[in-house]
C-alpha positions in Angstrom: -23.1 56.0 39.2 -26.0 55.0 40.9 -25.9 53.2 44.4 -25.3 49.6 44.6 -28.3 47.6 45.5 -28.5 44.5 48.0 -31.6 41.9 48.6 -32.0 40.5 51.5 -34.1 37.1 51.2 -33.7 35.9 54.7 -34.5 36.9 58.3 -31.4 39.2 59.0 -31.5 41.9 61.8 -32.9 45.2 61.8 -29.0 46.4 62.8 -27.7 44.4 59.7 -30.0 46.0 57.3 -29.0 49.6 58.7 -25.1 48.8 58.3 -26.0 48.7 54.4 -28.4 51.7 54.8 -25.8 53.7 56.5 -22.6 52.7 54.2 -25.2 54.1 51.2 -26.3 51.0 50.1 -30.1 50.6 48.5 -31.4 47.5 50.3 -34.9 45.8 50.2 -35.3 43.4 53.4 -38.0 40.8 51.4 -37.7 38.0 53.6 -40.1 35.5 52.3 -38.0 35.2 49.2 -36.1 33.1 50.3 -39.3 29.9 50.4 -40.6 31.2 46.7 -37.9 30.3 44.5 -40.2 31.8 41.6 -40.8 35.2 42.9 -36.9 35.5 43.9 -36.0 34.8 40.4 -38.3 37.3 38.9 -36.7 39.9 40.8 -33.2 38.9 41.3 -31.9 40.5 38.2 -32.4 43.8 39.5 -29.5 43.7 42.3 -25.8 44.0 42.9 -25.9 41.6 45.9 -27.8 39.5 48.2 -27.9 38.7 51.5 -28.8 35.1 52.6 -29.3 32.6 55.7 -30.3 29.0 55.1 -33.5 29.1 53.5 -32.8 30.7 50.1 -31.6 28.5 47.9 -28.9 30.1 45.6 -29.3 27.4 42.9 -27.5 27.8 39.0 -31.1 28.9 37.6 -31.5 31.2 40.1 -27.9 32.8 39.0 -28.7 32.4 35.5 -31.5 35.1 36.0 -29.0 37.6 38.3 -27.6 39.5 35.4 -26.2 42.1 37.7 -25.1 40.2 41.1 -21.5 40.7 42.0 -21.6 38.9 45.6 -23.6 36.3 47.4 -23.3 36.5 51.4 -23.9 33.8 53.5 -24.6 34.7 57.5 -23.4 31.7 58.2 -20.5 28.8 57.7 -22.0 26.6 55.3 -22.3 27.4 52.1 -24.6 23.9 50.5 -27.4 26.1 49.6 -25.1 28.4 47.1 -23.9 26.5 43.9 -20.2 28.0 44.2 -18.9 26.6 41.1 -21.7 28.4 38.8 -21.3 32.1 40.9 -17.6 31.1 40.5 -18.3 31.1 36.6 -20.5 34.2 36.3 -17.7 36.2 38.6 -20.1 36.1 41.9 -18.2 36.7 44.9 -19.6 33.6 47.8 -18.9 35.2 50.9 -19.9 33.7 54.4 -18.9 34.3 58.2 -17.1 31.2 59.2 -16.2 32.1 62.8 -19.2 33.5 64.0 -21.3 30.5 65.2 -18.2 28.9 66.4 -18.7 29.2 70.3 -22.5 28.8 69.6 -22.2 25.5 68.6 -20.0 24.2 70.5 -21.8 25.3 73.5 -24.6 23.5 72.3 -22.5 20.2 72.2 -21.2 20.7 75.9 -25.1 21.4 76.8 -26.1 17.9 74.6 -23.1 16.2 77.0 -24.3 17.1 80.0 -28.3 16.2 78.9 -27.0 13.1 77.8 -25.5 12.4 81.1 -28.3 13.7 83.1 -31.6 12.2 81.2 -32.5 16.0 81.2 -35.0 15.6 78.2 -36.6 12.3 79.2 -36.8 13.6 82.8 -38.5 16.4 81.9 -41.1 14.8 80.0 -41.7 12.2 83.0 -42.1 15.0 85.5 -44.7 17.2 83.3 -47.0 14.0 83.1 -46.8 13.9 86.9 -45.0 10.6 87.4 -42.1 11.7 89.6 -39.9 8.6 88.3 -36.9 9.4 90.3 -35.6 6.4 90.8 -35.7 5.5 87.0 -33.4 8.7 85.9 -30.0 7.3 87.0 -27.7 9.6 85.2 -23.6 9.6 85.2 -21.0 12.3 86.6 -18.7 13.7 83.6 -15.9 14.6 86.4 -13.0 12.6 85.5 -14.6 10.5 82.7 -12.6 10.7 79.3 -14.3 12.7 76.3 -12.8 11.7 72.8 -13.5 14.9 70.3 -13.0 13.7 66.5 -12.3 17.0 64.8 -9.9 19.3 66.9 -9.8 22.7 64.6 -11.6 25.8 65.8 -14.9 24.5 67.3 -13.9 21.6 68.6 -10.8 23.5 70.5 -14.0 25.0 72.2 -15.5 22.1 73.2 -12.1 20.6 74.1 -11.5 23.7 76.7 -14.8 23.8 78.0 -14.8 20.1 78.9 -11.1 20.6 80.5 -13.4 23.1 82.2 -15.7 20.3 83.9 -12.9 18.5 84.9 -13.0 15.7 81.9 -9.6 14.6 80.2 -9.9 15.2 76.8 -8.3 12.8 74.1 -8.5 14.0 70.5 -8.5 12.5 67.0 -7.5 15.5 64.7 -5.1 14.2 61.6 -4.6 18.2 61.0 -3.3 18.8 65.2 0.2 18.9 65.8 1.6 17.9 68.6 2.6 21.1 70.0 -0.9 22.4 69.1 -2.5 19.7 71.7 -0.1 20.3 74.2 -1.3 24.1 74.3 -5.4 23.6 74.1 -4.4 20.9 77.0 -5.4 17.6 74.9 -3.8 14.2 74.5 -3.6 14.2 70.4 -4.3 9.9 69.6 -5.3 7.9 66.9 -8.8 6.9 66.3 -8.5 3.9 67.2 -7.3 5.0 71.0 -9.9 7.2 71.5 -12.7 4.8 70.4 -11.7 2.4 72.9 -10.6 5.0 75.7 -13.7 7.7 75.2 -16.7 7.9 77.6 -18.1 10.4 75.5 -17.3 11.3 71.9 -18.3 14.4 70.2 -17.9 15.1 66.4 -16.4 18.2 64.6 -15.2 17.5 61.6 -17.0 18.9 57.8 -18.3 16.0 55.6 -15.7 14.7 53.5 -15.4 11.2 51.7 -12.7 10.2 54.5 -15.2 12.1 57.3 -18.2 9.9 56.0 -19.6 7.5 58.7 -16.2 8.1 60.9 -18.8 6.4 63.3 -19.2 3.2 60.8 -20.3 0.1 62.6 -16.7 -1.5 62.7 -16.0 1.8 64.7 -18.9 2.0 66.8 -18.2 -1.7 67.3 -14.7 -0.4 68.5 -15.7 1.3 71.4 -15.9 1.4 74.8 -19.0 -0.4 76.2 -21.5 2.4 77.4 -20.2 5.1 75.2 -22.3 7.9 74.8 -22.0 10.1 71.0 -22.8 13.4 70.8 -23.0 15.2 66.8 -23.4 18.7 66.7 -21.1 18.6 63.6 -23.0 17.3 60.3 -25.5 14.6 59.4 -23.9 11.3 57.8 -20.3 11.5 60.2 -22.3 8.6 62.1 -23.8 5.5 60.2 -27.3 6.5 61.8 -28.7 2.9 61.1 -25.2 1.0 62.7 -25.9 3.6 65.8 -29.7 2.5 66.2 -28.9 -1.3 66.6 -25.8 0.0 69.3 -28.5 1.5 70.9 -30.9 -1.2 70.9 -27.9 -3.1 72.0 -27.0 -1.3 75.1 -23.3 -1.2 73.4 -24.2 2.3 73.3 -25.2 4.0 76.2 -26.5 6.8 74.6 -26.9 9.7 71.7 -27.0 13.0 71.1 -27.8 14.3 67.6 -28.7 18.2 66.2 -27.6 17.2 62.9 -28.9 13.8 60.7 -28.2 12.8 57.1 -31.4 13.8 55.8 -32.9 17.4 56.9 -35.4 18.6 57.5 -35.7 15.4 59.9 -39.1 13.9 60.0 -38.3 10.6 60.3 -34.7 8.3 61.2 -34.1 5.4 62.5 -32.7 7.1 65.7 -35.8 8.7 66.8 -37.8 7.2 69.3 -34.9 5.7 71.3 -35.2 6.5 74.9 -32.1 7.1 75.3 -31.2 9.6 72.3 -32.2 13.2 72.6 -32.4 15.0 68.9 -32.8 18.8 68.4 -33.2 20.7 64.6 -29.9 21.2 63.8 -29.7 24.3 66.4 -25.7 24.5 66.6 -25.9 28.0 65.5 -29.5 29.3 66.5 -28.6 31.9 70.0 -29.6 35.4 69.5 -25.7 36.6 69.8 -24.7 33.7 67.0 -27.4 35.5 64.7 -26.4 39.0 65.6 -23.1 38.3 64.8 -22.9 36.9 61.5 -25.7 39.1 60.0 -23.5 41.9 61.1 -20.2 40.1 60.1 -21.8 39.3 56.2 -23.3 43.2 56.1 -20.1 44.7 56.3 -18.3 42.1 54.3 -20.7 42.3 50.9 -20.6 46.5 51.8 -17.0 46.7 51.9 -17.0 44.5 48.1 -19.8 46.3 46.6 -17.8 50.2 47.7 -14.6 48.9 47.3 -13.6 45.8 46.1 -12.3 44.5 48.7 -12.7 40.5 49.3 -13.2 39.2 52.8 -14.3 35.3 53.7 -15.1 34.7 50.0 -15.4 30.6 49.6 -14.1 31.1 45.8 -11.6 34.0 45.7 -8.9 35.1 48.1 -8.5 38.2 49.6 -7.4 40.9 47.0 -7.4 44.1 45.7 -9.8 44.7 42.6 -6.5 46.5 41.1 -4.6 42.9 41.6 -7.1 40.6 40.6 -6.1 40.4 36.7 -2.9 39.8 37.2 -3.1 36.8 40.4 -5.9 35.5 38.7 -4.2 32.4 37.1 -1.3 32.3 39.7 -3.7 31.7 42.7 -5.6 29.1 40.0 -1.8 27.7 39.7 -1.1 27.6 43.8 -4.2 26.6 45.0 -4.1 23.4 42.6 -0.7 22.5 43.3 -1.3 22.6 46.6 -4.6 20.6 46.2 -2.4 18.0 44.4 0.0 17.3 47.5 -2.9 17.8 50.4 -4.7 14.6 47.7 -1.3 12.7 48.0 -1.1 13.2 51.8 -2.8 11.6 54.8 -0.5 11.9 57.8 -0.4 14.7 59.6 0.9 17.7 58.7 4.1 20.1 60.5 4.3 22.6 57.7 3.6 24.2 54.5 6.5 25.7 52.4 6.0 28.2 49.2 8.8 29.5 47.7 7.9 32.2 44.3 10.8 32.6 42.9 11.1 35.6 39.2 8.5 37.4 38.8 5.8 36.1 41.0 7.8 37.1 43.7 6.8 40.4 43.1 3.6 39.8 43.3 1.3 39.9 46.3 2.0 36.3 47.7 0.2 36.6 50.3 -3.3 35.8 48.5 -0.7 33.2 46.5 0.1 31.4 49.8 -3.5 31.4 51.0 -4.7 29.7 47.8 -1.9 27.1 48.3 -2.7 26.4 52.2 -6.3 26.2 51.1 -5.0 23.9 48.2 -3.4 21.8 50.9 -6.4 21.6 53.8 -9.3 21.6 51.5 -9.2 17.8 51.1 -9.9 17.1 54.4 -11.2 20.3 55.6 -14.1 21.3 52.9 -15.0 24.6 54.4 -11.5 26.2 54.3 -11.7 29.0 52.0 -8.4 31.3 50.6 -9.3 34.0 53.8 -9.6 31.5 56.5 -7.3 28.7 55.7 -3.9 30.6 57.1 -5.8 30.7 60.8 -7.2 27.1 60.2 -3.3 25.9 60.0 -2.3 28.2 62.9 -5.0 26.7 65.2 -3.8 22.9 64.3 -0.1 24.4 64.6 0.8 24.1 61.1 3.8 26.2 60.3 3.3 28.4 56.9 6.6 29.5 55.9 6.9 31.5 52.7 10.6 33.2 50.3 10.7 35.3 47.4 13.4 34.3 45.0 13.4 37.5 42.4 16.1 34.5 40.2 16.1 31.4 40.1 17.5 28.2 38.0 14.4 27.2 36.3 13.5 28.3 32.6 10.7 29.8 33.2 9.8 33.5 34.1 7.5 32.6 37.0 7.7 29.5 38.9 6.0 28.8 42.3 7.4 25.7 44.8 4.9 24.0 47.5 6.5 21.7 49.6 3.9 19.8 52.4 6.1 18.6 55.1 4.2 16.0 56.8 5.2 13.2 59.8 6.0 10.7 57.5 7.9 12.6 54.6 8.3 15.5 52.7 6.2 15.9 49.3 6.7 19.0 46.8 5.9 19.9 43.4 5.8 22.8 41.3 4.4 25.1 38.5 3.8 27.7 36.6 2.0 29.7 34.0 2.2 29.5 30.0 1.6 32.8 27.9 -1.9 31.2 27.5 -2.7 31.9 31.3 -2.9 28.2 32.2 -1.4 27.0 34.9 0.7 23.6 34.5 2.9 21.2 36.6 6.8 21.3 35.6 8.1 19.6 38.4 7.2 16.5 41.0 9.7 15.1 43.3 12.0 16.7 42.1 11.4 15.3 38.8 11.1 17.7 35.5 7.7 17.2 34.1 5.2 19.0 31.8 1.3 19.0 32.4 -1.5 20.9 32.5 -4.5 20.1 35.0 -7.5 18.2 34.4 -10.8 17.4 36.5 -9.8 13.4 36.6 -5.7 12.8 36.9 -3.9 9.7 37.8 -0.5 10.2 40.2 1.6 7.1 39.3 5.4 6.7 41.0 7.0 3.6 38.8 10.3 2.1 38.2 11.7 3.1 34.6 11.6 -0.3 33.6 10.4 -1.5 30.0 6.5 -2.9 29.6 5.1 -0.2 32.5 3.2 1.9 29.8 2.0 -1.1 27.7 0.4 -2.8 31.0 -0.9 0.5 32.4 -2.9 1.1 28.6 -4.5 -1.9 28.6 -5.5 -1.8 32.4 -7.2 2.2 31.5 -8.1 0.6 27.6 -10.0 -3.0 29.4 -11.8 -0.3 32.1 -13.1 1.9 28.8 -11.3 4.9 30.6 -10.4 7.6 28.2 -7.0 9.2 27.9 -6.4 12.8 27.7 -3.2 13.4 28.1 -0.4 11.5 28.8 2.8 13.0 30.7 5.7 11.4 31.7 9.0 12.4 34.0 12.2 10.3 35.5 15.5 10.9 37.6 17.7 9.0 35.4 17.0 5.7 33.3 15.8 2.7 35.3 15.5 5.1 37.7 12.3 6.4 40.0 9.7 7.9 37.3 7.0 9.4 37.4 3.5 9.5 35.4 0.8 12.3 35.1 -2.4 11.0 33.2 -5.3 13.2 32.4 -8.2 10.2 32.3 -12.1 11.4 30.8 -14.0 9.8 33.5 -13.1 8.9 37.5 -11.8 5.5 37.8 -13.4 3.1 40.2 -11.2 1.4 43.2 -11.1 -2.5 41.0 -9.4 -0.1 38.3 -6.9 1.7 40.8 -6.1 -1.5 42.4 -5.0 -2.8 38.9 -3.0 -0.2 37.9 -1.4 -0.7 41.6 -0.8 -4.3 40.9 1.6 -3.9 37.9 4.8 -4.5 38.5 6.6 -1.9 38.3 3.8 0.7 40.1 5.5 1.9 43.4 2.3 4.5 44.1 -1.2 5.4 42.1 -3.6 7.9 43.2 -6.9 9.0 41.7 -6.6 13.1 42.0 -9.4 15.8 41.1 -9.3 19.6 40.2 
C-alpha cells in the first residue's frame, strides 16, 4: 500500500513538515496554493490530506475535485474557511488545534488593555513626528479598576487571571460559568447587565452566535458606565461597530480596542480614524510559539488519522476507533441531536449534564456517545465546541458530566439513550433511540412517550390537552404558508400537559412564533434546528 500523501497549502513550519516526513508520510509543502484557488483544485485530487492555515479556502468545489482526501487540518481554532457540512458528506475528517493559540490571544487582549490605558499607539506616533506632546497623553491606572470579561471559557479564564495579576477585580458575564467555577479562577460571576454598568474595561470572548451578535448593541453600550473602555480580541460583529463609533464620538466611551471587525480583511470601518481606538489585523494568534504550536499540534493529529485511524480534535466526528465507527455512527448522530435539542430549549445556566445508555448501547463505547451529547448541549451557544473538546469546555465552566450504563431497562426498545440538562432554573430531559433503518428518533420528552424523527426546521410546543389546540395551531402554520412535515404528538394523561413535535419545510419567522405562542392553550414554542 503505498504511503499516504499530505499537501500543505499554507505557511507551516519546517518542523511540522518533518513530523509527516518522519511518521513516513509523502508531503509537498506548496504554500502559494492556498491564494490560487484554481491551481489547488487541479492538484488536489491527488492527496490523502491537507494541511491548512487561514488563507486556503476549503470551499465545496474545491472538495468536489479531492477524490481521495480523507482529512482536512486546520492549525488553528476556527474552522470558517472549511465547508464542514460538505467534508462531513464526502467522509472528510475537519480537524483543527483548538487550544493552541489560547494564551496567545489572550495575551494580546491584556496587551490592547494596557495600550488602551496608556495612549501607547497614539503616543508613539506623536513622539516619532517630534512633538513631545506630554501633557496631551493623560492615560489611566488599571490597579483597582473593575474589568468586565463577557465570555469566561478557556481564553477568557486567561485574561481573567492575568488581570487578577495587575491587581484589577474581575467581574464576568459567562451563562456557561458555575458558580463554583468563578469562585476558583477568582471572579465575581454577574449578569450582563451588572457588569455593563460596573466595568471600567470590558473585554470580549465569546464565538459568534445569533445570541453572541452585537452583545455590545447600542442599548448595551448605552448601559454602561460613563468612560468605559472595550477591548475585542474575540470576533468581528460581538460589538455593533457603528453604535460604538457614535459612543466614541460621544465621549460615552472612553475608548476601543479592536483586532477583530465584521468585515475582514479591514480596509475601511466606521471605527478607524478615532483617536482614541487602536485596531490591529486580527493578530490574536500571530506569536512565533502560537504558530509553532499548532502547526505541530495539526501534523501529528492528521499523521496519527492517516496511519491509524485515530480521530483527535475533528469538528465533525468524535474521537473513535476506525474499528467502532460503523457501529456509533448513528448513536453519536442520535446523542449529539438530543442533546442539541435540550441546549436549544435552555438559556440559564447550566450545573450538569446527565446520560444514562441503558441495553445495548451500554455496551458500547459511551464515551464518544457522551461527547457527542455535551457537544449536542454547548454547541448552541458555544459554536466551536467540537465532540473532542466539549468534555474540557464543561469542566472549565464547572459543568458536571455524569454518565450510567443500564445493560436493562423498562423501555421497549433494544437501545435507548437518556440526556437530562440540569440547569439553574429546572431540569429538562428527553430521549431516543435508533430504528432498524439507522435513524435516530425522539421517543420520549418530559417524560412524555413520543415518536419522531429529526428534521432541519422542528417546532417544540408544551400545550394543555384541551380541544381546538391543533385546529388553531394549523391555520396559524397554514396563514404563514409554512409546510408540514410531520406532525407528532405526546400527553401525560387527558387534559393533561402535552406535548407537540412538528417537522415544518421552511424556518418560521418571530410574527409566526409569537402566534403560535398566543394561542390559548400554548404553555411554550420554540423554533429548533438540526
Amino acid at each position: 500500500m503505498p504511503a499516504p500523501k499530505v499537501l500543505i497549502s499554507d505557511a507551516l513550519s519546517e518542523a511540522a513538515v518533518q513530523i509527516f516526513r518522519d511518521r513516513g508520510i509523502e508531503v509537498d509543502f506548496r504554500p502559494e496554493l492556498g491564494k490560487d484557488k484554481e491551481a489547488l483544485a487541479s492538484v488536489i485530487g491527488q492527496y490523502d490530506g491537507l494541511a491548512i492555515r487561514s488563507a486556503t479556502k476549503a470551499t465545496a468545489k474545491l472538495l468536489a475535485e479531492a477524490g481521495k482526501l480523507k482529512v482536512i487540518g486546520r492549525a488553528g481554532i476556527g474552522v470558517d474557511n472549511v465547508d464542514v457540512p460538505a467534508a462531513t458528506a464526502k467522509g472528510v475528517i475537519v480537524m483543527n488545534t483548538p487550544f493552541g493559540n489560547s494564551i496567545t490571544t489572550a495575551e494580546h487582549a491584556v496587551a490592547l488593555m494596557l495600550a488602551l490605558a496608556r495612549q501607547i499607539p497614539q503616543a508613539d506616533a506623536s513622539t516619532q513626528a517630534g512633538k513631545w506632546e506630554k501633557n496631551r497623553f493623560m492615560g489611566v491606572e488599571l490597579t483597582d479598576k473593575t474589568l468586565g470579561v463577557i465570555g469566561c471559557g478557556n481564553i477568557g479564564a486567561i485574561v481573567a487571571d492575568r488581570a487578577i495579576g495587575l491587581k484589577l477585580k474581575v467581574v464576568a458575564y459567562d451563562p456557561y460559568l458555575t458558580p463554583e467555577r468563578a469562585v476558583e479562577i477568582g471572579v465575581e460571576k454577574v449578569e450582563l447587565d451588572q457588569l455593563l454598568t460596573r466595568a471600567d474595561v470590558i473585554t470580549l470572548h465569546v464565538p459568534m452566535t445569533d445570541k453572541t451578535r452585537n452583545i455590545l448593541s447600542a442599548e448595551n453600550l448605552a448601559k454602561a458606565k460613563p468612560g468605559v473602555r472595550i477591548v475585542n480580541c474575540a470576533r468581528g460583529g460581538l460589538v455593533d461597530e457603528t453604535a460604538l463609533r457614535a459612543a466614541l464620538d460621544s465621549g460615552h466611551v472612553a475608548g476601543a480596542a479592536f483586532d477583530v471587525f465584521v468585515t475582514e480583511p479591514a480596509t475601511e470601518n466606521p471605527l478607524f480614524g478615532h483617536p482614541n481606538v487602536i485596531c490591529t489585523p486580527h493578530l490574536g494568534a500571530s506569536t512565533n510559539e502560537a504558530q509553532e504550536n499548532v502547526a505541530l499540534q495539526v501534523a501529528e493529529q492528521m499523521s496519527d488519522y492517516l496511519l491509524s485511524g485515530a480521530i483527535s480534535n475533528a469538528v465533525n466526528f468524535p474521537s473513535i476507533s476506525a474499528e467502532e465507527a460503523p457501529r456509533l455512527k448513528p448513536y453519536v448522530e442520535l446523542a449529539e441531536k438530543l442533546g442539541s435539542f435540550l441546549g436549544q430549549l435552555t438559556e440559564a445556566p447550566i450545573k450538569g449534564i446527565r446520560i444514562t445508555y441503558e441495553g445495548a448501547v451500554a455496551d458500547m463505547n459511551t464515551r464518544a456517545l457522551t461527547s457527542a451529547a455535551v457537544t449536542g448541549v454547548l454547541r448552541p451557544i458555544l459554536q466551536d465546541v467540537n465532540m473532542v473538546s466539549a468534555p474540557a469546555i464543561a469542566r472549565e465552566r464547572g459543568i458536571v458530566i455524569e454518565e450510567a450504563r443500564r445493560e436493562g431497562g423498562e423501555s421497549d426498545f433494544e437501545s435507548v439513550v437518556r440526556i437530562t440538562v440540569d440547569a439553574q432554573d429546572m431540569p429538562r430531559d428527553a430521549a431516543g433511540t435508533v430504528f432498524h433503518d439507522g435513524k435516530p428518533r425522539v421517543i420520549e420528552i418530559r417524560s412524555i412517550a413520543i415518536d419522531a424523527a429529526f428534521a432541519p426546521h422542528m417546532l417544540y410546543v408544551r400545550n394543555h390537552d384541551k380541544p381546538g389546540f391543533i385546529g388553531r395551531f394549523g391555520s396559524v402554520l397554514g396563514d404563514a404558508g409554512v409546510n408540514v412535515a410531520t406532525f407528532n404528538l405526546g400527553r401525560e394523561r387527558e387534559g393533561g400537559n402535552a406535548i407537540a413535535f412538528v417537522a415544518v419545510d421552511a424556518k418560521l419567522n418571530e410574527e409566526t412564533l409569537a402566534q403560535i405562542a398566543a394561542i390559548p392553550q400554548v404553555k411554550r414554542v420554540r423554533a429548533v434546528a438540526f
